[in-house]
MARBAKOL-475416 format. One record per residue (C-alpha): residue in three letters; chain; x, y, z. Coordinates in Angstrom, 2 decimals, decimal comma. Each point is the difference from the previous one (the first is absolute). Example, Ala and Ser with C-alpha at 12.3 -4.5 7.8 and 13.67 -1.06 7.14 Angstrom:
   res   chain         x         y         z
   ala       A     12,30     -4,50      7,80
   ser       A      1,37      3,44     -0,66
//
This chain:
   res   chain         x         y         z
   unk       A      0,00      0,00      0,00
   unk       A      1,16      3,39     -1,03
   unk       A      1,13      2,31      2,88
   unk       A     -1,04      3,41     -1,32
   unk       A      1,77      1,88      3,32
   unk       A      2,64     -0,94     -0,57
   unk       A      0,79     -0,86     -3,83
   unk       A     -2,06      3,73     -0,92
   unk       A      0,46      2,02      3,12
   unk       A      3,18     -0,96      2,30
   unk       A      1,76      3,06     -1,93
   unk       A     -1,77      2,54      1,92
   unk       A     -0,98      1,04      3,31
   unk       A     -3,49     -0,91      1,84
   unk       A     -0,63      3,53      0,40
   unk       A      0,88      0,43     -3,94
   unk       A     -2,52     -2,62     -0,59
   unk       A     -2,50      1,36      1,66
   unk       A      0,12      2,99     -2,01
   unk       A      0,72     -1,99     -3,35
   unk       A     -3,66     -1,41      0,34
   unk       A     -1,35      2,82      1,43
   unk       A      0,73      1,97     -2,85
   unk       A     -0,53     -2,46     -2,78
   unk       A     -3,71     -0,09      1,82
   unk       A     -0,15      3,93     -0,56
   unk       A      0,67      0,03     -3,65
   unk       A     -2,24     -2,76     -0,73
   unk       A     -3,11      1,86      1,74
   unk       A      1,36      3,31     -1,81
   unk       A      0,24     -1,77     -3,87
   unk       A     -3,42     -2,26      0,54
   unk       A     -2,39      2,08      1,83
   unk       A      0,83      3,78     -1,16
   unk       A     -2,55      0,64     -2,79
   unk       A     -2,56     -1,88      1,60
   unk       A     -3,30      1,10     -0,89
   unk       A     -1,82      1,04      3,60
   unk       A     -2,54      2,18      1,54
   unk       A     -1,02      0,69      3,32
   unk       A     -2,37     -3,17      0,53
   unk       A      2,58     -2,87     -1,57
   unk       A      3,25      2,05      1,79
   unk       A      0,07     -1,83      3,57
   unk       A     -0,64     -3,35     -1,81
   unk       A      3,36      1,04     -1,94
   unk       A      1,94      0,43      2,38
   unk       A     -1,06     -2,93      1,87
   unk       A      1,02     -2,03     -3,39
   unk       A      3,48      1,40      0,31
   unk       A      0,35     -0,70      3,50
   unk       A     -1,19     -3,25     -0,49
   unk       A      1,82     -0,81     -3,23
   unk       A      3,89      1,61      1,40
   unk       A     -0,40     -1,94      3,25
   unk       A      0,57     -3,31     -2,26
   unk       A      3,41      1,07     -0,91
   unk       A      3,12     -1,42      1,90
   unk       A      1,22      1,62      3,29
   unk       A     -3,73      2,28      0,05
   unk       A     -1,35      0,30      3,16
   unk       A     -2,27      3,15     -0,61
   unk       A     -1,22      2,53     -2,53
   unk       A     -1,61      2,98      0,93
   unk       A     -2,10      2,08     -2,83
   unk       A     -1,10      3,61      0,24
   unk       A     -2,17      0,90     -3,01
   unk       A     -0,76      3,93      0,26
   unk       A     -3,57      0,43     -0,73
   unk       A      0,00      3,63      0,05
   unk       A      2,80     -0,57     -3,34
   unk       A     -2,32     -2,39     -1,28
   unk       A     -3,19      1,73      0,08
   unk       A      1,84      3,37     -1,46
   unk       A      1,40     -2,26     -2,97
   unk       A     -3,39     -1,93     -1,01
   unk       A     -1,05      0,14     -3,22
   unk       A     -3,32      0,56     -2,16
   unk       A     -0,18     -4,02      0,38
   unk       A      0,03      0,03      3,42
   unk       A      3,71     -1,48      0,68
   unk       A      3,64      1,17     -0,53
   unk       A      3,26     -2,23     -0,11
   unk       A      1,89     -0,54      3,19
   unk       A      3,06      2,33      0,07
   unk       A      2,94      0,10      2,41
   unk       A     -0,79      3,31      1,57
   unk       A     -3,60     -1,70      1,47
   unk       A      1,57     -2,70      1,94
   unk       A      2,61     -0,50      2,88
   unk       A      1,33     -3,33      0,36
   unk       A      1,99     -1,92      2,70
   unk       A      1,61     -3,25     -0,24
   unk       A      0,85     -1,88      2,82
   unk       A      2,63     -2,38     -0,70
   unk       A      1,46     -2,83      2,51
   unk       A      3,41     -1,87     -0,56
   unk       A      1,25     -1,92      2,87
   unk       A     -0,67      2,59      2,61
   unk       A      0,93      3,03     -2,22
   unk       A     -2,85      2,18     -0,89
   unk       A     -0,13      2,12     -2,53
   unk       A     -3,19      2,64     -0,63
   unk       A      0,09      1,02     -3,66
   unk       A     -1,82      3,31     -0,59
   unk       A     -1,16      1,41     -3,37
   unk       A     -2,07      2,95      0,05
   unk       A     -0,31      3,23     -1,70
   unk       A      2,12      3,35      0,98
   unk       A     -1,57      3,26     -1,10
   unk       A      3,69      1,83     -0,43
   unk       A      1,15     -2,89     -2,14
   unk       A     -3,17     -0,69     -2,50
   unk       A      0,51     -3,65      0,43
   unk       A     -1,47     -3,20      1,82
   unk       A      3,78     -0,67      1,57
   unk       A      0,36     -3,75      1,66
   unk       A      2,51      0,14      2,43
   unk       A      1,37     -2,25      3,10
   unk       A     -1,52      1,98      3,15
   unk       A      1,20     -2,36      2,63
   unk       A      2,05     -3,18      1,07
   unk       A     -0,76     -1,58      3,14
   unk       A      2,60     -3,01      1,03
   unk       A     -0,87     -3,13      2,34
   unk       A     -3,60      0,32     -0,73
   unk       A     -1,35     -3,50      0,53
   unk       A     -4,10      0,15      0,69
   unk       A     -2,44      0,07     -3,44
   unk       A     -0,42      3,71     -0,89
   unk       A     -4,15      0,46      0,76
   unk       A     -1,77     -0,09     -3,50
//
């Protein structure tokens, strides 16, 4: 049987690991969900869906979705929906490796024009389930 720790990962750190999938998580939810089509009556069953759907990936012990309604509503078209966009949701990804966890963050900033994903914080020796 193939041992993926250590034949793919015994190169780099736990910690590094942690944020590896943490941020592989954060690019998939940015490149499948952005251009969603939404409104304000399907938007907490999307964000339930990506919840849902990240938590499957490796190392994923929690996703936390903020869809801003008041974005939302402002952007809704003639057809009554608009496309999910990176400035209407903030996103954190909880991700566990071995103790180490790392909370990956992507959410917009005003001064920058831009949905930015960054790592917000590392906790080490963290060994109980983060609450889902």
């Amino acid at each position: 049987m193939l041992n993926v720790e250590k034949e793919f990962f015994s190169n780099i750190t736990f910690r590094e690991r942690a944020i590896f999938e943490g941020a592989i998580s954060m690019g998939a939810l940015f490149h499948q969900f952005i251009g969603t089509p939404v409104n304000k009556e399907t938007a907490n069953s999307l964000k339930i869906a990506i919840e849902e759907s990240l938590s499957l990936q490796p190392a994923i012990e929690k996703v936390e979705v903020d869809i801003n309604l008041d974005i939302l509503e402002r952007e809704i078209s003639e057809f009554e929906y608009t496309s999910l966009t990176g400035d209407m949701i903030d996103v954190k990804i909880y991700s566990k490796v071995n103790g180490t966890l790392a909370i990956i963050r992507m959410k917009f900033i005003e001064e920058l024009n831009y949905p930015l994903m960054f790592v917000e914080d590392i906790q080490e020796d963290i060994n109980e389930n983060i609450q889902k």
